[in-house]
N, C-alpha and C positions, 0 to 999 in steps of 0.2 A: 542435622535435621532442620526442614524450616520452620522459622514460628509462623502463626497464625498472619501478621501483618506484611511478614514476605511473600508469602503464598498468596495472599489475597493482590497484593501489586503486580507478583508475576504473571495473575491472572488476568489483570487490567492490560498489562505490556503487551500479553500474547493476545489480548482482542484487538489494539491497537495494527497491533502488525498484521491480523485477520483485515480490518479494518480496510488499511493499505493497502496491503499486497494483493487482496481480493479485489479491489477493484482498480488497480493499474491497469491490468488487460481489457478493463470493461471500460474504461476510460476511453482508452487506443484506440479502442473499436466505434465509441458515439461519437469520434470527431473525424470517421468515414463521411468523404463527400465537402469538406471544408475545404478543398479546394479549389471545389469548384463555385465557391461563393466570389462575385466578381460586382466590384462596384466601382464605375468611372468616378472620378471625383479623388477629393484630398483623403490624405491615408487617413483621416479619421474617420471617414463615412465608411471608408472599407471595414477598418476596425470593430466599429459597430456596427456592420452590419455582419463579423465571424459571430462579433458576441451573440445577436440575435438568432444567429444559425445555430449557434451551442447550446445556448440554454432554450433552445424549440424543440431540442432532442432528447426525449424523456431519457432514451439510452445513456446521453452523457449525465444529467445534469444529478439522475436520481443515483450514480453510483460519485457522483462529485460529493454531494450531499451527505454520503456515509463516509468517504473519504475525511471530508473535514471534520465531522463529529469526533473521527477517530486522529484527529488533530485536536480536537479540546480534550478528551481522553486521556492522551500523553500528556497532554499541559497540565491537568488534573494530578498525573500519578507521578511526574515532578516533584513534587512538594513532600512525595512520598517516598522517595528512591534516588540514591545518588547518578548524577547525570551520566558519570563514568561509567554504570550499569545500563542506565537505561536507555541509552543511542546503541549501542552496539547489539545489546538484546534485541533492541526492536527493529532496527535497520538490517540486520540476517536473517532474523524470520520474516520481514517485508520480502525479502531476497525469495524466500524458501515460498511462501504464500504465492508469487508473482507467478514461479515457475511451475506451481501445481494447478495454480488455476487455468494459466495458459495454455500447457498443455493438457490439460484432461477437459476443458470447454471450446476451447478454442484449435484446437486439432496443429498446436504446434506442434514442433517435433518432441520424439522422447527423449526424455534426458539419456545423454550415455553414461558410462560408466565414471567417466572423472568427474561428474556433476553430481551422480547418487553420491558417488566418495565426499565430493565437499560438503553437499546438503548434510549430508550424514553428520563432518565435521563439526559446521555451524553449529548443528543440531547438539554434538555433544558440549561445545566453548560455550553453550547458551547455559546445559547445565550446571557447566563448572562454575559461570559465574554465579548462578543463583546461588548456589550449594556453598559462595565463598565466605 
């Protein structure tokens, strides 16, 4: 059974990986058009002038913005959960998060059948550790 302070951190981890994985695809997609940013001069001018392209794209910058939150987040429930639980937890559900969001917003393709299998898997290895 969990106590009250596991359940409250796994619930931290699974936003963290919401966090992440919900916006990898939305990521992908605000830095459509980046290459066509073109600036003669030393790589630095070019440089900043991607950066200026990126963060001009409300697309990119507002799911970058919840991205990193959900990077103080983990750093936060850190302090709370051993590391050995908590990268693996969150890095499969980032997995799991990525692949639902892409394809059900993004019209990527559907998962087949060995990918429900693994998600499924993840899904269960996430429980066992909680549960350990």
């Amino acid at each position: 059974m969990l106590d009250a302070e596991t359940a409250r951190v796994g619930c931290w981890l699974f936003l963290v990986s919401l966090c992440w994985g919900g916006t990898n695809p939305l990521l992908k997609s605000g830095c459509q058009g980046l290459d066509s940013v073109k600036v003669q001069g030393p790589w630095w001018k070019q440089f900043f002038a991607e950066v200026l392209y990126i963060f001009g794209q409300k697309e990119y910058w507002i799911p970058f913005v919840i991205n990193q939150l959900g990077g103080l987040l983990f750093f936060y429930s850190l302090s709370h959960v051993e590391l050995s639980l908590a990268v693996p937890l969150t890095n499969s559900l980032t997995f799991v998060w990525t692949a639902l969001v892409e394809s059900i917003f993004f019209g990527g393709k559907a998962p087949n059948q060995a990918t429900v299998a693994g998600t499924g898997l993840v899904v269960l290895g996430v429980l066992c550790c909680i549960n350990k």
